[in-house]
TIKEVEX-736298 format. One line per 2 residues: their letters; for each residue x, y, z of C-alpha. Coordinates in steps of 0.2 Angstrom, whole numbers, plus 5000, padded with zeros to 4 digits. Example, Ala and Ser with C-alpha at 12.3 -4.5 7.8 and 13.67 -1.06 7.14 Angstrom:
as = 5062,4978,5039 ~ 5068,4995,5036
This chain:
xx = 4943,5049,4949 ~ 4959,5044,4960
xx = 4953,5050,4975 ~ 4944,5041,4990
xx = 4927,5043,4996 ~ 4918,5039,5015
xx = 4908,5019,5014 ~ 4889,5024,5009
xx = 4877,5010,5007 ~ 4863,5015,4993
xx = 4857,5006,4979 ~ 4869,5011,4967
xx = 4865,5007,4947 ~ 4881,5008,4937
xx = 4876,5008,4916 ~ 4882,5013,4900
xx = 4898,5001,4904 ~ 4907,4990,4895
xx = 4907,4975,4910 ~ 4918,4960,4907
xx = 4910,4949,4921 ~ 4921,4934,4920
xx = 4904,4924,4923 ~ 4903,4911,4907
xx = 4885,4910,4908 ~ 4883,4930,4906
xx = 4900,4936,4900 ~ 4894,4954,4894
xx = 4884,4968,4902 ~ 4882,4986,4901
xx = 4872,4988,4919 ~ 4876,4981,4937
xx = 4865,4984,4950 ~ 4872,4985,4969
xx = 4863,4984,4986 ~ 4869,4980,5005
xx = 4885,4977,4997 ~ 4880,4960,4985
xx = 4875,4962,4968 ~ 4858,4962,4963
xx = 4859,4959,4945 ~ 4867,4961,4931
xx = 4861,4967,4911 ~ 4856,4980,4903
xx = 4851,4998,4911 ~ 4832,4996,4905
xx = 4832,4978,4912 ~ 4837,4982,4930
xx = 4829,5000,4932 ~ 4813,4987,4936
xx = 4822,4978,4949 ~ 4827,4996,4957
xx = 4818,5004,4971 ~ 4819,5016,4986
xx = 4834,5030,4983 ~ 4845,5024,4967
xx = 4861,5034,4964 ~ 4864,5031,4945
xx = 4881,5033,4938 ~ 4885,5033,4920
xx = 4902,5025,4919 ~ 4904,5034,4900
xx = 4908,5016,4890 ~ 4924,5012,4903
xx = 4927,4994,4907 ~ 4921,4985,4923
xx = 4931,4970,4929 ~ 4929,4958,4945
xx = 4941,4965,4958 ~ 4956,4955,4959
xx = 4964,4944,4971 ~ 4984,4942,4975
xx = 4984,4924,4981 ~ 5001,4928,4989
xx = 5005,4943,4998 ~ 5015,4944,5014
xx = 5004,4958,5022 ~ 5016,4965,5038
xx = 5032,4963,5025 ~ 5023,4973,5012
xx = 5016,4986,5023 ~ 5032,4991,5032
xx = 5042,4987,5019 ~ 5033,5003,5010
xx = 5045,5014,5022 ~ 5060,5005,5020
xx = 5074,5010,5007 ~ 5071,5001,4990
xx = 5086,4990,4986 ~ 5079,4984,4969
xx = 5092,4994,4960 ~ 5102,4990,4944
xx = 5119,4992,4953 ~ 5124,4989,4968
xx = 5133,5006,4969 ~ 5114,5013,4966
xx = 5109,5001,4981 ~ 5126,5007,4993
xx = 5121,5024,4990 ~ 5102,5025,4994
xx = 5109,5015,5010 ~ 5122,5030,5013
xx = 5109,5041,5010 ~ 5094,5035,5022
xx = 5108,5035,5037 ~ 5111,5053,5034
xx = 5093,5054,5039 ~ 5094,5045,5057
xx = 5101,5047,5073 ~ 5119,5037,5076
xx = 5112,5018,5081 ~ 5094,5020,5073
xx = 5093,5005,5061 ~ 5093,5006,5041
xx = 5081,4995,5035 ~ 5077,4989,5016
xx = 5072,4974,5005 ~ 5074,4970,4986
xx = 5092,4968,4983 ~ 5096,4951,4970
xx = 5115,4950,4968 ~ 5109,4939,4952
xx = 5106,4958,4946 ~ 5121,4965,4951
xx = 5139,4956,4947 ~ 5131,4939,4952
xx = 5144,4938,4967 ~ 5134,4940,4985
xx = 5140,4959,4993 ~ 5150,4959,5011
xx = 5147,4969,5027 ~ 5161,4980,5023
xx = 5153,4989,5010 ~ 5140,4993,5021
xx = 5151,4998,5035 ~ 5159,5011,5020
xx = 5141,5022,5019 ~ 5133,5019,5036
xx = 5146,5017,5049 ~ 5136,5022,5065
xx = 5120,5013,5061 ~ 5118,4996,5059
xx = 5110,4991,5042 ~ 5100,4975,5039
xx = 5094,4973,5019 ~ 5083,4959,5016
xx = 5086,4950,4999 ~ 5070,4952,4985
xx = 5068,4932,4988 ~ 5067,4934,5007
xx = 5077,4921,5008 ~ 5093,4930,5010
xx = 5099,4945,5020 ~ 5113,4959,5020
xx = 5120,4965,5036 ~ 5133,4978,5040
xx = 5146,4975,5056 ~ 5137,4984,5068
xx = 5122,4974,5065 ~ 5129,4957,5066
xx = 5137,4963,5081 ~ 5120,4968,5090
xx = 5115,4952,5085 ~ 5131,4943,5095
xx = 5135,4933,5078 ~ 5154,4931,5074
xx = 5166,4921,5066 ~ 5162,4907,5077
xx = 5145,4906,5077 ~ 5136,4889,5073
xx = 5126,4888,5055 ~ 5107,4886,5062
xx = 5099,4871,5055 ~ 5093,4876,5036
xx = 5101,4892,5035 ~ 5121,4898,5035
xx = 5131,4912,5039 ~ 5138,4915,5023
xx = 5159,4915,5026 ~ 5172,4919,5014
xx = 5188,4909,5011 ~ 5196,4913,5028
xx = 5181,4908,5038 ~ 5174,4927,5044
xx = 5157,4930,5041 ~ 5153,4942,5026
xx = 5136,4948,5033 ~ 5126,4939,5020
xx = 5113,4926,5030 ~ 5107,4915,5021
xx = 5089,4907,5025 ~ 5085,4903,5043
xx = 5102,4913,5047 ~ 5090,4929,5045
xx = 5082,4926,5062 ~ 5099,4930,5071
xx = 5100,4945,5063 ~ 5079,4950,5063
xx = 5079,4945,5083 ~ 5090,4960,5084
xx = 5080,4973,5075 ~ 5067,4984,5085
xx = 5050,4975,5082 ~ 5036,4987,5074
xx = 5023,4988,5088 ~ 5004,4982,5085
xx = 5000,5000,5082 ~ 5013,5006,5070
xx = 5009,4989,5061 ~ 4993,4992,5061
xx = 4995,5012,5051 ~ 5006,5001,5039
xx = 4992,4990,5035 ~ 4979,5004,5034
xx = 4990,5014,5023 ~ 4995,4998,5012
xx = 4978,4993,5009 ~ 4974,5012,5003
xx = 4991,5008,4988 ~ 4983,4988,4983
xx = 4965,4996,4981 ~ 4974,5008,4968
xx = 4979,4995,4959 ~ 4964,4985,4957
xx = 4967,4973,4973 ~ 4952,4967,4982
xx = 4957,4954,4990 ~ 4974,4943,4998
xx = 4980,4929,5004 ~ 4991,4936,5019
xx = 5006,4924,5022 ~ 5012,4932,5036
xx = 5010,4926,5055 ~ 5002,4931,5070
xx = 5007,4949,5072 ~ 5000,4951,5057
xx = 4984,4943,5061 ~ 4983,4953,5077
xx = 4982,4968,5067 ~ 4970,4965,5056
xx = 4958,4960,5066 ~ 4960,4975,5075
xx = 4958,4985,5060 ~ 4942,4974,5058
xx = 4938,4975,5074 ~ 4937,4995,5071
xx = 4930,4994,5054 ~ 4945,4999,5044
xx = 4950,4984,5035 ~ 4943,4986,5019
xx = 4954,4973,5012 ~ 4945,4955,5011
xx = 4962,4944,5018 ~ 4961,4926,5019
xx = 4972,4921,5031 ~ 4985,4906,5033
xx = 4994,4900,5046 ~ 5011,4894,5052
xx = 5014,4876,5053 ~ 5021,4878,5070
xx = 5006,4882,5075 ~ 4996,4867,5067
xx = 4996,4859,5087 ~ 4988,4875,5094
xx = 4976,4874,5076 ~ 4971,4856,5081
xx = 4968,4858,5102 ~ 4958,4872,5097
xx = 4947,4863,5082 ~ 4952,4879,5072
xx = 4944,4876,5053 ~ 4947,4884,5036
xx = 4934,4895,5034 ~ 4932,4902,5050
xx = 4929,4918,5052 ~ 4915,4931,5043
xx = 4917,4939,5024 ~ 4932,4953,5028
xx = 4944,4942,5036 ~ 4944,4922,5037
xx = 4957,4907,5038 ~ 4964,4900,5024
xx = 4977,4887,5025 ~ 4992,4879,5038
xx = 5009,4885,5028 ~ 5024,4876,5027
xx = 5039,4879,5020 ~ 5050,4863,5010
xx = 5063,4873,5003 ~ 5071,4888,4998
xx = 5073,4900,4983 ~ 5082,4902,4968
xx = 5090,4918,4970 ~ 5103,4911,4985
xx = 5102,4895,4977 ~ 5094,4886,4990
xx = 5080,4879,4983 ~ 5077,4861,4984
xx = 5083,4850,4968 ~ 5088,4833,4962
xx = 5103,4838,4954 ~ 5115,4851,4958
xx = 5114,4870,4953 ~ 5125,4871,4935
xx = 5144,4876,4940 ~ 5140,4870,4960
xx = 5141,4852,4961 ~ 5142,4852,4979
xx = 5124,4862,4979 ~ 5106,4855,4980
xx = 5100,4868,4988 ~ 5089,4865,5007
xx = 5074,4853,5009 ~ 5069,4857,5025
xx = 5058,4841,5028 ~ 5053,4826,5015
xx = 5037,4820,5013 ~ 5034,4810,5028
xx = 5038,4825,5042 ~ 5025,4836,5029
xx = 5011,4823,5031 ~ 5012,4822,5051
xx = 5010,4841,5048 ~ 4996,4838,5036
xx = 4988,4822,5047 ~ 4984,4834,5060
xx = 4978,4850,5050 ~ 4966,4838,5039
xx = 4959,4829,5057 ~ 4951,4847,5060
xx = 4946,4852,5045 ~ 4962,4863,5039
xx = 4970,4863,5023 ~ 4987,4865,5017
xx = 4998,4876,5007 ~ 5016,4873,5006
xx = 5032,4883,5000 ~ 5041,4873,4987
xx = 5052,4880,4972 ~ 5064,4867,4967
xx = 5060,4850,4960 ~ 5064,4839,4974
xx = 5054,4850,4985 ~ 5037,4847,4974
xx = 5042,4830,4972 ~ 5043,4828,4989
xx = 5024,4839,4993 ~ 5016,4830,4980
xx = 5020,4811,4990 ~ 5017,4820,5005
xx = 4997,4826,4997 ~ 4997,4809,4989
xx = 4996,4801,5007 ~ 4985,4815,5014
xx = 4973,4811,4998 ~ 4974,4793,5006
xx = 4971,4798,5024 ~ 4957,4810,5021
xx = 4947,4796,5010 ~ 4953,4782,5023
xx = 4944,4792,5040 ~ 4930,4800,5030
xx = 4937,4818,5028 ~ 4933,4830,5016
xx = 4945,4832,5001 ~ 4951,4850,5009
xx = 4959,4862,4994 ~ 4977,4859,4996
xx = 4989,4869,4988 ~ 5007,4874,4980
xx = 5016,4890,4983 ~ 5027,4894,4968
xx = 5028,4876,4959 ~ 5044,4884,4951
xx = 5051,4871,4943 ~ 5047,4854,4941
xx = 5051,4835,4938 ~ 5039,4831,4922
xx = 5034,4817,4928 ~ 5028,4826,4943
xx = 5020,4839,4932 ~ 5002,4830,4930
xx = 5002,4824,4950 ~ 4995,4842,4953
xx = 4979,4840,4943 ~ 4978,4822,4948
xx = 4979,4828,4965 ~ 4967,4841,4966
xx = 4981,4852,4973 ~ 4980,4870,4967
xx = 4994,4878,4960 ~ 4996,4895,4967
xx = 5011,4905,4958 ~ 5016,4921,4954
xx = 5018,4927,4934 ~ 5030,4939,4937
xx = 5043,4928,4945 ~ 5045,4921,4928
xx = 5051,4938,4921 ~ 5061,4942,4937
xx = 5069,4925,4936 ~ 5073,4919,4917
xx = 5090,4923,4917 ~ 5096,4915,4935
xx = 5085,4901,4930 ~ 5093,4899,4913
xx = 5110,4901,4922 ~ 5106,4891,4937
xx = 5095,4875,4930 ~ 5100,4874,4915
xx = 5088,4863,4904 ~ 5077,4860,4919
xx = 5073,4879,4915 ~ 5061,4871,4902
xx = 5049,4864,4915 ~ 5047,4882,4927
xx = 5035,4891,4928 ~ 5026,4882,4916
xx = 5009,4891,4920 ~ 5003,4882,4903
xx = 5009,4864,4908 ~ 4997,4867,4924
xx = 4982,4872,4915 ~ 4982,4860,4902
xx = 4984,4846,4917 ~ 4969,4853,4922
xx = 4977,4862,4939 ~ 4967,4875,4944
xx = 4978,4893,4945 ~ 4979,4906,4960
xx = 4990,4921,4953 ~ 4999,4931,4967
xx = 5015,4944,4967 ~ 5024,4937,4984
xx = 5026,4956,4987 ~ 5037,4961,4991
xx = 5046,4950,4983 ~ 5041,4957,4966
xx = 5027,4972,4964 ~ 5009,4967,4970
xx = 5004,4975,4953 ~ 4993,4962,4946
xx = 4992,4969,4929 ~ 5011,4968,4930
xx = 5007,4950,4933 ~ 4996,4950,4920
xx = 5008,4956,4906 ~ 5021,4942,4912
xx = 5009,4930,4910 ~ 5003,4935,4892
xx = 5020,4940,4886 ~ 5034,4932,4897
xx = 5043,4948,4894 ~ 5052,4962,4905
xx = 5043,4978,4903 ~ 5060,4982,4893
xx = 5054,4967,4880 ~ 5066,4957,4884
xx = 5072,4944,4882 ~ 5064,4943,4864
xx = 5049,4946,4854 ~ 5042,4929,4858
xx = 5048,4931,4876 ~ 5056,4918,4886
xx = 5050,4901,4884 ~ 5034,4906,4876
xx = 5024,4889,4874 ~ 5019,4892,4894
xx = 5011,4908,4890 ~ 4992,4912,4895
xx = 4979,4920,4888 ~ 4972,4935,4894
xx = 4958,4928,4898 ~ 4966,4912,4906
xx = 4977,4925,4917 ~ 4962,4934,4923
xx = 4952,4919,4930 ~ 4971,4915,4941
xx = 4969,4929,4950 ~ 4949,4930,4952
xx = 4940,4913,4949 ~ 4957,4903,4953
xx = 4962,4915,4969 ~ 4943,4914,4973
xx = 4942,4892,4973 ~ 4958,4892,4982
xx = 4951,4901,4997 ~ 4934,4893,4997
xx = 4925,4909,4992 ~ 4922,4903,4974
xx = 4900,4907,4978 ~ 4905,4925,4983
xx = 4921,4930,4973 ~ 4929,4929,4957
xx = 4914,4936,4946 ~ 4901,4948,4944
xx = 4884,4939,4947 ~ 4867,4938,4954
xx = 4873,4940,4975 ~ 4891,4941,4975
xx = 4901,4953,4983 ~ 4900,4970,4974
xx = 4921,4970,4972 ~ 4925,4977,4956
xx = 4937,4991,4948 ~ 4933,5004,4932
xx = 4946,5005,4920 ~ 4949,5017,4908
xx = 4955,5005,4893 ~ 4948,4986,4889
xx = 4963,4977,4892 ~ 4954,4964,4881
xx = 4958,4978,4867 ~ 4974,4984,4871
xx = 4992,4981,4863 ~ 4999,4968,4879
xx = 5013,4980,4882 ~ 4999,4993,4888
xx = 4995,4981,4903 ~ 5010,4987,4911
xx = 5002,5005,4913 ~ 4984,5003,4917
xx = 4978,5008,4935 ~ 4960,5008,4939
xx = 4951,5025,4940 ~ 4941,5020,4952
xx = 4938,5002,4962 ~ 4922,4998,4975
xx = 4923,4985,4987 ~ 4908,4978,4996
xx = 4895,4992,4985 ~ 4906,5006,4990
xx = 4918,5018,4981 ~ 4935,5015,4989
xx = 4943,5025,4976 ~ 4932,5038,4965
């Protein structure tokens, strides 16, 4: 076990398992047999030994549990994959941060470029850090950190200076250059103010992206990942379908698109669904707001202690519904970006009116759906059900974010991440990590979900506003059933049945059977996707 083995395609029995198979009209097994990469059947070892024939390679698995392979229904592929080789700022202090900074630019020629992700000054004193302190452990390279939202960066002089930003430079529309009391730029951009500094950094080429991807895909398979939804843009769809066109992606990547490129989507007639079993498109993506950790997330009332701050709705409704129109007249669906209440508010209306229009001119009722839903009005809370808009979210943003949210919203803290209020609603779930934003991990996930605790336990045994805990049970269909629904695969995904994909993973411990802390440490000894071992 643990390590990988070369694609073969033989009928392969698996028995003396203990098979969770997440399909409610067989939930139990002890056998699955696999051919051509489907599943033939599922039951006991004496029950599909008759359906066997030609060269069978039996495998006892020794009583360990089988589960569906799971999905992350939000990952940002090319972030994820070179962010693997960039210095890890999630740190307790900021010291610890600065110092892993100091340390990486010992490694590089003068003028090569520090890169990192994962800092949260929310973790750190609460107070965003400056260029200086940069400057103080890398002074000949120029260091660009990007915040664990993404929707914040850190940049030290030499790289705002590559980047031609000073004092003077204009705010772009939606995004700052953050300033301190004397107007000079601290080197924290906020939002779409990243692209000054990103336009500046040397672009990883098709190829070296490419390795990133193979080599990322190798670390999700290890922790029982089967399948994404990639949120990243054309770059990172150029790779992989390379990487399909070579036969290495062994990932199954359903794949949205950017919303500036809904006019292209709609000249060409491009549909969700298009494309073969490995690699498909999903949805168009938008973005309505920003996050919490900058506090730029969209909301009705100010941020507690900043009444001048709402945070950024990048469009309202209307603007999202000529997106939408367009998508929806060629058959594409829609997934959009908002966190704050004022930026579901303003999706749900803007899904309201597409409901309208795709009923109106005879369209299909296209899966629409919400990335994060992190807070929300309660009056908006049932529109998602009512909708049929999925609510695609991420457990272990709860966990990360309790204590900004807490600090931040105040009592509206009681209506985010309310994964409960959603399923109750009858909103169907799609669990994802937003790696890197948080660990791609899904049994981290998993624990959040269950436990809405740190892995520490805090912030009590209860954990933090328990009434919108899952089930285990209810958690696991998010990130297989829910993820598989969301991206039109629900006949192929989610479950292991009679002719679906053969994309499962072998664990040593029933997590149905384990204490819920003991989610945080189970790995899969060994995960197939499509009938062959990818780990063994």
């Amino acid at each position: 076990m643990g390590r990988t083995r070369p694609y073969k395609n033989n009928m392969k029995l698996l028995y003396n398992a203990n098979i969770h198979t997440l399909d409610q009209s067989n939930p139990h097994a002890s056998a699955i047999l696999i051919a051509g990469g489907r599943i033939i059947a599922v039951g006991s070892k004496d029950q599909l030994e008759s359906f066997a024939h030609g060269k069978v390679e039996k495998q006892d698995m020794k009583g360990k549990t089988i589960l569906p392979g799971l999905t992350d229904a939000h990952i940002h592929m090319q972030f994820y994959s070179l962010g693997l080789s960039k210095v890890d700022c999630e740190t307790k202090t900021k010291e610890e941060c600065l110092r892993r900074v100091g340390e990486r630019a010992r490694t590089l020629k003068p003028g090569e470029w520090v890169l990192g992700h994962g800092w949260q000054q929310n973790d750190w004193d609460g107070n965003f850090p400056t260029a200086a302190e940069l400057d103080a452990v890398s002074p000949n390279n120029p260091v660009y950190l990007t915040a664990k939202s993404l929707h914040a960066a850190w940049a030290n002089t030499s790289a705002l200076k590559l980047a031609s930003i000073t004092d003077e430079t204009p705010d772009p529309k939606d995004g700052a250059v953050q300033r301190d009391a004397k107007g000079k730029a601290t080197g924290i951009m906020i939002e779409t103010a990243m692209a000054l500094v990103n336009a500046a950094v040397p672009e990883a080429t098709l190829a070296e992206l490419e390795a990133a991807l193979e080599k990322a895909q190798s670390v999700l398979w290890k922790m029982g990942i089967t399948g994404v939804h990639d949120f990243d843009r054309r770059q990172s769809f150029m790779a992989l379908q390379s990487l399909r066109a070579k036969g290495k992606l062994k990932l199954r990547v359903c794949k949205n698109i950017p919303v500036e490129s809904v006019e292209q989507a709609n000249d060409l007639g491009l549909r969700t669904g298009f494309g073969d079993e490995m690699l498909w498109i999903g949805s168009v993506k938008a973005f309505m707001d920003g996050a919490l950790g900058p506090r730029t997330a969209a909301m009705f009332q100010p941020y507690e202690g900043e009444q001048e701050n709402r945070g950024i709705l990048n469009m309202d409704g209307e603007e999202l519904f000529e997106h939408a129109r367009k998508a929806a007249d060629v058959g594409l669906s829609m997934t959009v970006h908002a966190i704050g209440d004022r930026a579901n508010h303003e999706v749900l209306n803007a899904f309201e009116q597409l409901r309208n229009y795709e009923t109106q001119n005879h369209l299909p009722h296209l899966r629409h759906r919400i990335e994060h839903v992190q807070v929300i009005h309660p009056d908006d809370a049932p529109r998602l059900a009512r909708l049929n808009v999925i609510a695609s979210m991420q457990p272990i943003h709860a966990t990360s974010d309790m204590f900004a949210a807490d600090r931040y919203w105040g009592d509206r803290a009681k209506f985010s991440y309310a994964w409960r209020d959603q399923l109750n609603f009858g909103a169907i779930l799609a669990f994802g990590s937003d790696a890197p934003v948080e660990s791609p991990n899904p049994f981290l996930g998993l624990h959040a979900a269950v436990t809405r605790q740190r892995a520490d336990g805090s912030p009590s045994a209860e954990g933090w506003r328990a009434e919108q805990k899952l089930t285990l049970a209810e958690a696991l269909s998010a990130y297989t059933f829910g993820a598989a629904y969301t991206a039109n695969a629900e006949d192929r995904l989610g479950k292991l049945a009679d002719n679906f994909h053969a994309d499962l993973i072998v664990l040593d411990e029933d997590p149905f059977k384990v204490a819920e802390k003991h989610l945080l440490t189970i790995f899969p000894s060994a995960v197939m996707i499509n009938g062959d071992w990818v780990v063994y």
